[in-house]
C-alpha positions, 0 to 999 in steps of 0.5 A: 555414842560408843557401840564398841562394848556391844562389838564386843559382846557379840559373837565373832563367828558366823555361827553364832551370829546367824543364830543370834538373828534368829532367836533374838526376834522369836524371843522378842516376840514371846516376851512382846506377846506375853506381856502386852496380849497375856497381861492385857487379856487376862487382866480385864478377864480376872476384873470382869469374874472378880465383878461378877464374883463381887455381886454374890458377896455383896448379895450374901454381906446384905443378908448379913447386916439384916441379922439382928444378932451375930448368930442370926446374921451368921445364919442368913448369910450362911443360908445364902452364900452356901448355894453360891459356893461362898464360906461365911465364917468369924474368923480366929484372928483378922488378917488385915491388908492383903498377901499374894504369891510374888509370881501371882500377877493376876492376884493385884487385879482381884485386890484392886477391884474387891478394895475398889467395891467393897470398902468393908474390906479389912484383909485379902489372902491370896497366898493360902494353899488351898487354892482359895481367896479369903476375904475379912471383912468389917460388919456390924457384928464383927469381923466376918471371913468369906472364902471362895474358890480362886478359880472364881476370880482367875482364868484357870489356865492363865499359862496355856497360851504362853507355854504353847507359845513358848513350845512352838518357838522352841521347836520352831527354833530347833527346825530353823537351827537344823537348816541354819547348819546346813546352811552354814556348813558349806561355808566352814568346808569353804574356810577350812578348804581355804586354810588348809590350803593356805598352809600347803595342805590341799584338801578335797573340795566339792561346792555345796550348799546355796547358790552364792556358796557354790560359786564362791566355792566355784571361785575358790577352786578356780583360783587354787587351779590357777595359782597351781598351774602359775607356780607349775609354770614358774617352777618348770620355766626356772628349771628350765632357765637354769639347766640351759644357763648351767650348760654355758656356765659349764663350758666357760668353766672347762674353758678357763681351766684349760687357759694359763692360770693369770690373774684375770682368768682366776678373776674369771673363774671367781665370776663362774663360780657366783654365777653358778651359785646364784642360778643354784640359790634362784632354782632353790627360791623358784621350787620354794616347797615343792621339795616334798609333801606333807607329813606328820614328823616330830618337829623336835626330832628334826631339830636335833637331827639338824643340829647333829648335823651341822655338828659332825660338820664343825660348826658352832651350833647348839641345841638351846631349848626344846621340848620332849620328843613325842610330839607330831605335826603336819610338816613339809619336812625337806622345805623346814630343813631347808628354811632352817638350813638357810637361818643357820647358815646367815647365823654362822656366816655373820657370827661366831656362834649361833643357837636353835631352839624349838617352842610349841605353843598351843597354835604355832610352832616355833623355830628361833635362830639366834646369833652373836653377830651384828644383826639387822636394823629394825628399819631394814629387817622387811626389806632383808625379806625380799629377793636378793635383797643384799644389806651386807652393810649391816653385817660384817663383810669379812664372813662373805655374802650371799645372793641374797635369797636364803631369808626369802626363801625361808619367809617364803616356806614359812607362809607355805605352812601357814606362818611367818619368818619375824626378824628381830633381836637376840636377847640371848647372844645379842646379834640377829633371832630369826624366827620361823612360826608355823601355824600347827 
């Protein structure tokens, strides 16, 4: 069987379905115990009054049928139903069959049993106003009505039982759903923690709650601590590296300088010169977006400064498509640059011109970079990802290359904000879109 519409049907978050665990059983037990206790119980209680009731109607129709003529018959009934709280009439017309209130539950039983008891029964009207039960009946004088109190043949307050069920499970349910939230609210804290961090916006933190959501905040911390220190590590370990490879570098350079200008010594210096750039792309990489700390900036405006400035500069960039300014987000603002600065300058590297446009939706915002150039094969766009990943055999090696670091180093901005770098194609200029999705 497929219980795939029932996935569907249920609610995703914990929220809601902690909820439902909780009144799903309350209800089911109201409605378990209204119809199996409340019909059960107040059906055999409005049989057993309609049988007593039956033993006065029976008394009052016998005196009835011992009349001689219908006024004397009317009498004697009259005289003995009165005392017993029972209206003996002839009736303007006959009602026959039997009506009732479609909500009138406990009315079918007292038909039943009035039909079952008395076969002179002609009509029973249970839905009048007045709160009473008229019943027609068959002599030998005519049609005869007999009007008694409802409440003779009903539990009166037949409700009682299941409007204090139903208030004592909704007040139970409103308690339960006060420590249901303060039970959950640990564990959204814990999840915004976690996302907020995951978008490189550490937030404040305190464990709270059940034991098990305290040492899985416990953890959560343990591990932000741990992965801080790692990258702290990683970055100071780099910088380091680096500063001492540039010392070296720096002399070999003075060094050639100062020798006769061959062509193995220029050969030399080009060598210099790549090793300097790649141990200046790898420091780039190691601080990823450590550059600055996040703050609320208009994404359009950085957009157009960027394209202000590649412009004083010459290059072929334009800006596409934009919104209007005014908008703020929560952005690293030095790290965007740089992830931007990289896509541009792979666009203008392998093109002749390229495109910047900026698309805000209601989650994501979205930098597209596109250009004319010969592009990425899908089968290789994950691996143009990675570090020092080199595909000059799908770009034109005319335009020079890289260390191979300027994709990952925006990928990796990108996961730092809470987003992603998709490679894919142009459908505007033809060659390579790159885009830069930051989660808003």
């Amino acid at each position: 069987m497929d219980w795939t519409w029932l996935k569907r049907s249920m609610p995703r978050g914990l929220y809601g379905r902690a909820a439902l665990i909780l009144v799903l059983p309350i209800a089911v037990m109201v409605l378990v115990i209204s119809v199996v206790f409340i019909q059960r119980h107040f059906e055999d209680v409005t049989r057993q009054m309609t049988r007593n009731m039956l033993l006065d109607l029976e008394f009052a129709l016998d005196r009835f049928e011992a009349g001689t003529d219908p006024q004397s018959a009317l009498a004697l009934a009259q005289e003995v139903a009165e005392p017993l709280a029972i209206k003996v009439s002839y009736p303007d017309s006959v009602k026959t069959g039997y009506r009732r209130l479609f909500y009138d539950i406990s009315g079918a039983t007292v038909v039943r049993t009035l039909q079952a008891r008395l076969p002179e029964v002609l009509g029973i009207d249970l839905a009048n106003s007045i709160r009473a039960v008229d019943v027609y009946l068959e002599t030998q004088h005519g049609p005869i009505l007999m009007r008694f109190a409802r409440r003779r043949v009903s539990a009166s307050n037949p409700h009682q039982l299941l409007v204090l069920m139903i208030f004592t499970g909704v007040v139970m349910t409103g308690v339960a759903f006060v420590y249901l939230r303060n039970q959950l609210r640990p564990i959204a804290r814990l999840a915004r923690a976690a996302d907020a961090y995951g978008k490189g916006q550490p937030v404040a933190y305190r464990p709270s709650g059940a034991v098990e959501v305290r040492a899985a905040g416990q953890a959560f911390l343990d591990m932000r601590d741990r992965i801080e220190r790692q990258t702290e590590s990683r970055t100071m370990m780099l910088s380091g590296v680096s500063h001492d490879l540039r010392t070296p570098l720096t002399r070999l350079r003075l060094g050639l300088s100062i020798m006769e200008q061959t062509a193995d010594v220029k050969a030399l210096e080009q060598d210099v010169a790549e090793m300097e750039a790649l141990v200046s792309a790898f420091l780039d990489f190691a601080k990823g977006e450590a550059l600055d700390d996040p703050e609320r900036i208009d994404p359009m405006a950085l957009a157009q400064d960027i394209v202000a400035q590649h412009a004083r500069g010459g290059a072929p960039l334009i800006l596409a498509r934009a919104p209007a300014l005014g908008t703020q987000m929560v952005l690293r603002p030095l790290a965007v640059r740089r992830a931007l600065g990289n896509l541009i300058s792979n666009a203008l590297r392998y093109g002749n011109r390229a495109e910047l446009s900026v698309v805000l939706e209601p989650g994501t915002l979205r930098f597209l970079v596109e250009d004319d150039g010969p592009g990425i094969p899908e089968a290789d766009r994950e691996q143009a990802l990675r570090p020092f990943a080199r595909l000059d055999a799908a770009r034109n090696q005319d335009k020079g290359s890289g260390v191979g670091l300027g994709l990952a180093i925006a990928s990796d901005i990108a996961r730092g904000h809470g987003g992603s770098l998709v490679l894919g194609e142009s459908t505007r200029l033809g060659g390579l879109q790159a885009e830069l999705r930051l989660a808003r």
